[in-house]
N, C-alpha and C positions, 0 to 999 in steps of 0.2 A: 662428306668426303669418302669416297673408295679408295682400294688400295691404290689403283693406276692414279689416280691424283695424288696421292700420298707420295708415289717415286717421282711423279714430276715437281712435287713441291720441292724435293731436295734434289732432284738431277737435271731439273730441267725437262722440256720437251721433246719426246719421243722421237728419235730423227728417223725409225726406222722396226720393222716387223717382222717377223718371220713364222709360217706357220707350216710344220710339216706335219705328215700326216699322223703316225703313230704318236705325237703329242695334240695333233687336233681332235681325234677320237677322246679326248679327257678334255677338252675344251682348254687347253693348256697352249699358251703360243710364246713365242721369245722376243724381249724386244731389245732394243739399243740406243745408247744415251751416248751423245757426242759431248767432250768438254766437260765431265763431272770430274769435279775436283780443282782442275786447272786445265790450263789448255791443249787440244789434241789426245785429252785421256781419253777412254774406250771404257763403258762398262757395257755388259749384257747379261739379263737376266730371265730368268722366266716368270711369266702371269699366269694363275692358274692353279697353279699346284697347291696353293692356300686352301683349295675346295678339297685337297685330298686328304686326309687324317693320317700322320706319319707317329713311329711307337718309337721308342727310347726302349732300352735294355731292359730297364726297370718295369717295362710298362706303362709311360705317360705318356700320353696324346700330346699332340703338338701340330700349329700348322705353321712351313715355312714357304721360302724364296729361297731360290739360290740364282747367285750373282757371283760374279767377277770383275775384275777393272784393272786395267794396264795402258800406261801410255803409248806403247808402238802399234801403232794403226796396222802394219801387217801382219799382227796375230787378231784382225776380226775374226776370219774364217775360222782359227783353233778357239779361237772366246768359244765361237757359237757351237760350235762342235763338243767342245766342253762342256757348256751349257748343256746344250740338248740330249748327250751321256747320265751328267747327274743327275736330270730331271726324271730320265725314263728310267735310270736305276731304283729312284723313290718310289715311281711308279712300282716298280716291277715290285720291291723287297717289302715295301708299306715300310721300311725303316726311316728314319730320322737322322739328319747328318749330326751326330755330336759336337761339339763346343771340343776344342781338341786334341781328334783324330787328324790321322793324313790318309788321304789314300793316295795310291799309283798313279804318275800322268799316264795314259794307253799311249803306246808305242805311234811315234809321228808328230807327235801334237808337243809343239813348245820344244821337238828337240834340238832346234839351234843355239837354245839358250841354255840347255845343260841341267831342267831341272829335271829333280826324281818324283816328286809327290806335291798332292794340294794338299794345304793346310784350311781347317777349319774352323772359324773366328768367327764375331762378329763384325759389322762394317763400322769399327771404331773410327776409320777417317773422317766417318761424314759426322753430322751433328747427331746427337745422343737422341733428340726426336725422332731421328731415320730410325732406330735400332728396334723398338719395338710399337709395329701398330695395332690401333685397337680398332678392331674389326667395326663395320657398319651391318646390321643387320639386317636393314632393307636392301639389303643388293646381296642378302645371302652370303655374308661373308660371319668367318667363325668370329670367335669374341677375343681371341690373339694370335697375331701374324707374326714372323720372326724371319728378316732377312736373313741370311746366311751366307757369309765373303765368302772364299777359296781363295788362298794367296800359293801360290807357284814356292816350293822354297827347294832347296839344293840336298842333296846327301847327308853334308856336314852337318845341315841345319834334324835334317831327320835322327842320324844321330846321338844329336847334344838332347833333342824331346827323350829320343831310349835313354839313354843316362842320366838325365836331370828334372825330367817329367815336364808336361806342359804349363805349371806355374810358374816355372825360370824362364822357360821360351816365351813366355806372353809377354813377360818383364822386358824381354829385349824387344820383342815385335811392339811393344807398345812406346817407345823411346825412338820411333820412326818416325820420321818426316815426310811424308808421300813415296819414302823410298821402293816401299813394296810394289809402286804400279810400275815401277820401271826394271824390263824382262833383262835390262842391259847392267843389274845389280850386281854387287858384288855379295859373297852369303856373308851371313849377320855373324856367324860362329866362325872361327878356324880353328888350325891346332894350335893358336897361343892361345883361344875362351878356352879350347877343350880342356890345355893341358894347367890353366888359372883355376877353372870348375870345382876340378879333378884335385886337385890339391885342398880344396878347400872341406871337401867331404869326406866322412867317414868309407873307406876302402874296403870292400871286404871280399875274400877270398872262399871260393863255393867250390866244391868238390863233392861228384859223386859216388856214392857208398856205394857198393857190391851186397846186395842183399840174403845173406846166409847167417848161420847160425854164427858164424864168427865175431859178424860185424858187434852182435849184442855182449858175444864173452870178451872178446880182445879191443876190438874200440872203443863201443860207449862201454863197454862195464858195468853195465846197469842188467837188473832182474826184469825184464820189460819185454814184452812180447805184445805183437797185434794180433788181433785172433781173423786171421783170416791172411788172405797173401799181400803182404808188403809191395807197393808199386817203388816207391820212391823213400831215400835216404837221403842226407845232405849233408854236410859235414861244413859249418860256415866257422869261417877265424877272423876276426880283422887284421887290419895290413899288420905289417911288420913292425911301426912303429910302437904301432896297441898290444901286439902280444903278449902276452904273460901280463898284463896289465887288467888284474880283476875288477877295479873302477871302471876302466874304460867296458869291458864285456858285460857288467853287470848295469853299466848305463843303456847302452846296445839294446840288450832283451827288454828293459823295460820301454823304451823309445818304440821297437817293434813288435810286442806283445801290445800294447798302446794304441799304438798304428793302425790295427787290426781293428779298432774300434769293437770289440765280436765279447758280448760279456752274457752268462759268467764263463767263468775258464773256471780252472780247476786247479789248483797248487800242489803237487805230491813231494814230500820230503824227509828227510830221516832226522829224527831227533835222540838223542842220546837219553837216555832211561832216564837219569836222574833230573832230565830238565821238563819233563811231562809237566809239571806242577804250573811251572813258569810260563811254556805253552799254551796250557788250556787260559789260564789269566789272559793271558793276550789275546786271543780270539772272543773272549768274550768282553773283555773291553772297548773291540772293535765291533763289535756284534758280527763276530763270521762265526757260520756253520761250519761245521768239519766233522768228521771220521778218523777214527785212528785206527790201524791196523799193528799188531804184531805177528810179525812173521817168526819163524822155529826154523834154525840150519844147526841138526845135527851129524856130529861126527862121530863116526863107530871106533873104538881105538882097542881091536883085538878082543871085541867083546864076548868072544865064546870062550877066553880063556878064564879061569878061577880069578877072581881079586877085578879083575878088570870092568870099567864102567862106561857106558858111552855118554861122551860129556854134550851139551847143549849150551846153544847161544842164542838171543830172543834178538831179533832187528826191530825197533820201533819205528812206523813211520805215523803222520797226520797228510788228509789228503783236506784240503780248504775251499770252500766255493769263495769266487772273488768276484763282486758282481759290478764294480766298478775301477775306474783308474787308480783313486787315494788308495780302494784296497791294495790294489796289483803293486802300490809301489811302497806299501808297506810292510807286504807278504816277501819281497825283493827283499827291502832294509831287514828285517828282522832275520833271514832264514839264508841269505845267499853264502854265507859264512861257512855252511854244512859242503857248498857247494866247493868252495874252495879248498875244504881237508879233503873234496874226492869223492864224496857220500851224495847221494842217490838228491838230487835237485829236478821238478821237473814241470811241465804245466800239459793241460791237456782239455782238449773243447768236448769232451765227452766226460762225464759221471759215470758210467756205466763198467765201473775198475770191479773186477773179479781177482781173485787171487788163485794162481795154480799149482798143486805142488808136483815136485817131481820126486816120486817114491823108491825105494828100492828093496826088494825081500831076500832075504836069505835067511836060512836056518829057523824058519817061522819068524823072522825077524823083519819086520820094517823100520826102515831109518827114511827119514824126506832129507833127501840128497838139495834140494832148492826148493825155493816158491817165487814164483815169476806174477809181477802184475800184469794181467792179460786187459787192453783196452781191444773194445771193438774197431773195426779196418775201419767205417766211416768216420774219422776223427784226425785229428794233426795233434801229435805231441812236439812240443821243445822239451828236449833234458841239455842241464849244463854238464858242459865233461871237461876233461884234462885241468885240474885243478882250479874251474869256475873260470876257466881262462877262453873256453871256446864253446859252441852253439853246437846241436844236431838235431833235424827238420826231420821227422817221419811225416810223411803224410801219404793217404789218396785221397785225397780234397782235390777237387777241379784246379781250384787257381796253384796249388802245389805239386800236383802232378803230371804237368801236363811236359810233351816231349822236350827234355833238356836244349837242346839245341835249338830249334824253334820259337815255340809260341813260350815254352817255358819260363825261359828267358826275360821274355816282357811281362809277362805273368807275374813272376819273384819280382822285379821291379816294383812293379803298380803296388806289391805289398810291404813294400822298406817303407821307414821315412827319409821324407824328402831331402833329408840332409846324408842320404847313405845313397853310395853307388856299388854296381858290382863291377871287381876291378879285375876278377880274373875268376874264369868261369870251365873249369876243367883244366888247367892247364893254358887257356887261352888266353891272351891277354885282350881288355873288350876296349881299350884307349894307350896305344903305345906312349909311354913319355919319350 
């Protein structure tokens, strides 16, 4: 068996062909299955494209099809027009369509019916045989083939994907009954799923930080500097119901510090002098490496005068490599506490912590007015602030810094878990109740 026997074993016989020219230069043609599924359905797909070698993000080869299917016969012409767009875009990019993604219907096509974007699936309708073939090698075909659907879906349905990611949308597109072939659908989401979703998940409120020396003395309050220029700040709370609620924010960062799957991280935190002893016990208990640092903030108090001394105060911190989850949410239990009286809590994907002071002389005299931990710009810190009760994001990491209003936006998404949405994002609200 080849692939062309492979679609006709689940669609039936071929009623129909098309070969235009910039897909025949790739020996690529289109064809058309009258009746798959039930009666008067329309699929069309392309043959061909399987000889081409398509990459995924990551890097992995892959050969596909791409296909469609709808039961109103007078969208053949948009099928195949559609067809013949996706196929020569693969061509063109060498990309691979994701499991997923949506992209844009092109302006004309399908717009009587109101949709905004194709979604990208598998062809769960047909039998689980259809989904994945295994290549014949005497007829030069790769050693796995992978149809690929495109279902039409609406605004609302695009969305409820931005807000609740495509593991919830598949949940509902898979609890469908042939509904998807028909262009004459009602969407799957409205605002009674949005605003049921929306209620059921963690809310949280994103705000961006103004990036000056301010943001470090008067907001976070923390001795913390990046050595190099700040792109991005963030200031996340959860809703109103969670605020002030240290359980609830301390469940939060470990959910999405977790999330991140990204290990080791790094733990930085202040411990009170007399608890050193207890500290170190613990870390070695658990077998984690660490650093401690003491930091020196001296104050001059009139010190050229006779009798007069300048007094000193020592800050202890421990900075912890966490190289797995059990750590990260032990490093959490034991130490969030500091965070809550207000003292210096933080984590950080870089090792690479210098310490810097800031001095100042007079009279032959130097006093170190502060010491700032300086982390280098390539890295993403979380410090907890306002009494372990709210989050703040530095980063210039790609997926963190990219333009707030934009791509950004989807970006911080893709990085929550899946049981968190963002509810309001500068000011704006992203799901009116």
């Amino acid at each position: 068996m080849n692939y062309i026997e492979h679609l006709e074993a689940h669609c039936g016989e071929s009623t129909g062909h098309l070969e235009i020219e910039e897909l025949q230069d790739h020996a690529i043609q289109l064809l058309q299955f009258q009746n798959v599924l039930f009666a008067n359905a329309i699929t069309v797909t392309s043959l061909g494209l399987l000889h081409h070698p398509l990459q995924f993000e990551n890097g992995a080869i892959v050969h596909q099809e791409v296909m469609l299917s709808v039961m109103q016969q007078d969208a053949e012409s948009d099928l195949i027009e559609l067809i013949y767009r996706l196929t020569l875009e693969a061509l063109k990019t060498g990309h691979a369509y994701d499991l997923g993604e949506y992209l844009p219907i092109p302006d004309g096509l399908l717009s009587k019916y109101g949709f905004a974007a194709l979604y990208v699936t598998t062809p769960f309708y047909f039998k689980e045989s259809f989904q994945v073939y295994k290549g014949n090698a005497a007829f030069g075909e790769p050693e796995t083939v992978l149809p690929v659907w495109f279902v039409p879906i609406f605004a609302s349905e695009v969305a409820y994907i931005e807000q609740y990611g495509i593991e919830e949308f598949n949940e509902i597109l898979y609890e469908t009954e042939m509904q998807l072939l028909n262009l004459k659908r009602h969407p799957l989401v409205g605002e009674d799923e949005l605003i049921k979703a929306l209620h059921a998940k963690r809310q949280l409120f994103v705000l961006e930080c103004e990036v000056k020396d301010s943001l470090f003395k008067d907001e976070i309050q923390r001795p913390l500097v990046l050595d190099g220029p700040l792109k991005k700040a963030y200031a996340i709370d959860l809703d109103s119901e969670a605020q002030g609620n240290t359980v609830k924010t301390r469940t939060f960062l470990f959910d999405f510090l977790n999330h991140q799957n990204r290990f080791p991280i790094y733990a930085t935190f202040f411990a009170f002098e007399e608890e050193d002893k207890d500290n170190r016990a613990f870390f070695s208990q658990h077998h984690m490496s660490f650093t401690s640092h003491v930091l020196s903030r001296q104050k001059q108090t009139n010190g050229w005068l006779r009798g007069k001394r300048t007094s000193t105060r020592e800050s202890h911190f421990f900075t912890v490599k966490i190289e797995n989850a059990r750590m990260l949410e032990l490093i959490i239990e034991h130490a969030y506490r500091v965070a809550s009286m207000n003292e210096l809590f933080m984590f950080s994907y870089s090792d690479h912590l210098s310490i810097q002071q800031e001095v100042e002389t007079t009279y032959r005299k130097t006093r170190v007015l502060e010491n700032r931990f300086v982390y280098p710009e390539d890295t993403t810190v979380v410090i907890v602030g306002h009494d372990g009760t709210m989050l703040y994001l530095l980063s210039n990491e790609e997926q963190f810094a990219y333009d707030l209003r934009t791509d950004w936006a989807k970006r911080l998404r893709q990085q929550l878990p899946s049981d968190t949405v963002i509810r309001q994002l500068n000011g704006e609200w992203f799901a009116d109740l």
